[in-house]
N, C-alpha and C positions, 0 to 999 in steps of 0.2 A: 687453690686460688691463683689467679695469675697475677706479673709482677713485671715491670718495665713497661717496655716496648709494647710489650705480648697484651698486656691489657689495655693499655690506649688503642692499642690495632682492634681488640674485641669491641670496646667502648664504639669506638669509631663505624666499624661495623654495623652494632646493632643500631645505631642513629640511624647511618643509612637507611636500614632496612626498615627501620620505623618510618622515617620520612617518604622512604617508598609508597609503603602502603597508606600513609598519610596521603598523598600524591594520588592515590589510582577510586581513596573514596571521596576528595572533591571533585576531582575528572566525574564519576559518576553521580555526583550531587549534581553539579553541571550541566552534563547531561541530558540528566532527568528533569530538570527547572525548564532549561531550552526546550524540549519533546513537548512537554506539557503547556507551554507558554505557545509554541508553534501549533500546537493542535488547535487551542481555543480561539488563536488568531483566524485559521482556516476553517473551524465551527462559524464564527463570526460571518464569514464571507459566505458561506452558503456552497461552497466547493462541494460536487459533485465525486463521492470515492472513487478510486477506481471500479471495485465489483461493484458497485450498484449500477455504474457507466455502462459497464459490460454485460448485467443483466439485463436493461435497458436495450441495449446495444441488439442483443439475440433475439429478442423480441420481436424489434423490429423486422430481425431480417426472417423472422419467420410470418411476420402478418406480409410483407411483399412479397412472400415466395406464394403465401394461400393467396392473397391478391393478382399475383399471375395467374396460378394457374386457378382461379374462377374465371378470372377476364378469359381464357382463352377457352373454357367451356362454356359460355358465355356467346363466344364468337361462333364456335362450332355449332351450339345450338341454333343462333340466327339464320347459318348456312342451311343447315339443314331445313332452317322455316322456309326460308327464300327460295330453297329448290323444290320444294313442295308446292309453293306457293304457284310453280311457273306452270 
């Protein structure tokens, strides 16, 4: 068993180290309270996620790309009527 010095320096220590950890599980209560308190806020609003933005997003850029390229078989076809036609 320690004796002087040696054991208030242990004592001291393991305070420390308890206060540490003490320290890093309300950091993470924190945290966690804030995340979940900031999610509901932005539930609330109707915020748009990112991936669903992004699925959305490709969608899109594939109905304008089949949208071109109809309009422009579209166009070809009329060509084709009109010089027939002549």
């Amino acid at each position: 068993m320690s004796t002087g010095p040696n054991r208030i320096m242990d004592e001291f220590a393991k305070l420390m180290t308890d206060a540490a950890g003490a320290a890093q599980g309300v950091r993470r209560e924190i945290e966690t309270a804030f995340n979940a308190h900031a999610e509901r806020w932005l539930n609330s609003m109707d915020i748009v996620k990112r991936e669903e933005f992004e699925v959305v997003r490709e969608m899109a850029i594939k109905a304008r790309d089949e949208n071109d390229a109809l309009l422009a078989r579209i166009e070809a076809l009329e060509a084709k009527l009109a010089s027939k036609g002549k």
